[in-house]
C-alpha positions in Angstrom: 4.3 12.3 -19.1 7.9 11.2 -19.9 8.8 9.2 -23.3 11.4 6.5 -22.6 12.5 4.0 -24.9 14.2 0.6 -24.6 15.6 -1.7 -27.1 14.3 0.3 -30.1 10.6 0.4 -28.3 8.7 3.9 -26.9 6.8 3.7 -24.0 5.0 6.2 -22.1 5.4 6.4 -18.3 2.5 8.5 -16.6 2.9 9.8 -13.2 0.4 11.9 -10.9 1.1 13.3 -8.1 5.0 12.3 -8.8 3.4 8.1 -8.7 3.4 5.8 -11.5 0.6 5.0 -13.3 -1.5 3.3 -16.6 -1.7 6.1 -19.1 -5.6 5.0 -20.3 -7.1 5.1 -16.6 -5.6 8.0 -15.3 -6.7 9.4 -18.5 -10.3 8.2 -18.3 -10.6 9.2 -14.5 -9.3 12.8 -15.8 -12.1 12.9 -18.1 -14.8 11.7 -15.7 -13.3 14.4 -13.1 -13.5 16.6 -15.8 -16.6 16.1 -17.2 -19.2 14.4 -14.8 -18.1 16.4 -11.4 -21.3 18.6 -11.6 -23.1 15.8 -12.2 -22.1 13.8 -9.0 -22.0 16.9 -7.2 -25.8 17.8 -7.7 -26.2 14.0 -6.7 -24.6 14.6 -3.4 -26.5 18.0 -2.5 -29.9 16.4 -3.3 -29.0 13.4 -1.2 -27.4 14.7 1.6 -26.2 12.8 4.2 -25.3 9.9 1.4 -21.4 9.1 0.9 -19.8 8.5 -3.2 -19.0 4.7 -3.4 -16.8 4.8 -6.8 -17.1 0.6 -7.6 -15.8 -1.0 -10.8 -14.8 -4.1 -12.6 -11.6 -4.9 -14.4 -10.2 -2.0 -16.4 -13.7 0.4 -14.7 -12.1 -0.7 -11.3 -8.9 0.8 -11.7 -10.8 3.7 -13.0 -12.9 3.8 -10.1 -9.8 4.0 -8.0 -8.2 6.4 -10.2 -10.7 8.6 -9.8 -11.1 8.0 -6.4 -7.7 9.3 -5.8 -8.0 12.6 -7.6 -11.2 13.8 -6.0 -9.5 13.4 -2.2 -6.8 15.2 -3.8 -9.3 18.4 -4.1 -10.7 20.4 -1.5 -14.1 20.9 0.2 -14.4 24.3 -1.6 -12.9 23.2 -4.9 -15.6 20.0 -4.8 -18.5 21.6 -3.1 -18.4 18.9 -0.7 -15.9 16.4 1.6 -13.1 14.5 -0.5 -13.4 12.2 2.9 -16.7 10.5 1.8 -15.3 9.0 -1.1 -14.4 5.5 -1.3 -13.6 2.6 -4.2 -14.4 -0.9 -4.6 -12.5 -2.6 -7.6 -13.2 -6.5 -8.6 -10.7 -8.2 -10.6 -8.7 -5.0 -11.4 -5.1 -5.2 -13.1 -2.9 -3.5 -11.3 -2.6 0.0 -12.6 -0.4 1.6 -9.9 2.9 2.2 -8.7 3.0 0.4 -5.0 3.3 3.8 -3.3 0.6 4.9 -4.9 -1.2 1.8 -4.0 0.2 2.2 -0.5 -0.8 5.6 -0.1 -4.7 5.3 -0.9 -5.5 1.8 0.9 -7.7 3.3 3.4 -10.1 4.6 1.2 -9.5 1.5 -1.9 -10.8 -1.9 -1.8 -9.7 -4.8 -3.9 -11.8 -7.5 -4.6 -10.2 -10.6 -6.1 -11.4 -14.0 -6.8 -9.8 -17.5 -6.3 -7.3 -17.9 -9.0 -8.1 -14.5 -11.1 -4.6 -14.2 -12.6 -5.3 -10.5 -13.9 -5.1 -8.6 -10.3 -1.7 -10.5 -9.9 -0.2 -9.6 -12.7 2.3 -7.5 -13.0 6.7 -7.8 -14.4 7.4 -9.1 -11.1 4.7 -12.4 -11.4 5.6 -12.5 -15.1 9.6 -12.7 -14.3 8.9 -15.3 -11.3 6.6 -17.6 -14.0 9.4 -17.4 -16.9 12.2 -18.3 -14.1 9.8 -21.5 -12.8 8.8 -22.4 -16.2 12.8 -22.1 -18.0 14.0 -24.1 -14.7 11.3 -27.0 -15.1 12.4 -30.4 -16.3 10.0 -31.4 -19.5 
């Protein structure tokens, strides 16, 4: 974690794995790796055969993903089974990425977004494009 500030404001960048991203779901996908791993795991040897389908909505979507992430990051022996049959499937997420992390884990992570849902296309760049439309329109 690095503390930055600007203008008089702190902020806290989080990276993993050297990527950017939102403190509160890598944060909540440490705790689930932490803390529900044996559960899952004795999941998977009962039902073998069966693949880990990690699906969420909103905020639970990015951690979904999140968490998606970290387990292929593990081995078979420190997992007790295959990071490669885990997948994500995230509806109306925020983004809570860098791009390269994005990038990096869209063979395995599924957005779902809907119509006009503003909140998976938010992000500085969308916000600076709608205050430079808005500031040049003529009232």
């Amino acid at each position: 974690m690095e503390e930055k500030k600007d203008k008089g404001q702190i902020f806290v960048e989080v990276n993993f794995e050297g990527y950017s991203t939102h403190f509160g779901t890598c944060e909540a996908a440490r705790w689930f790796l932490t803390h529900e791993m044996g559960t899952i795991n004795d999941c998977l040897h009962k039902h073998q055969g069966f693949r880990l389908r990690l699906v969420g909505h909103s905020f639970g979507g990015a951690i979904s993903s999140m968490l998606s992430i970290m387990i292929r990051k593990k081995t078979c022996d420190e997992l007790g089974f295959s990071p490669d049959i885990v997948t994500a499937i995230r509806y109306g997420t925020p983004p809570c990425v860098s791009r390269y992390l994005a990038d990096s884990c869209s063979n395995f992570v599924t957005t779902v977004c809907m119509q006009n849902d503003i909140i998976p296309r938010l992000s500085v760049a969308t916000l600076m494009r709608l205050r430079k439309e808005i500031l040049q329109t003529d009232w």
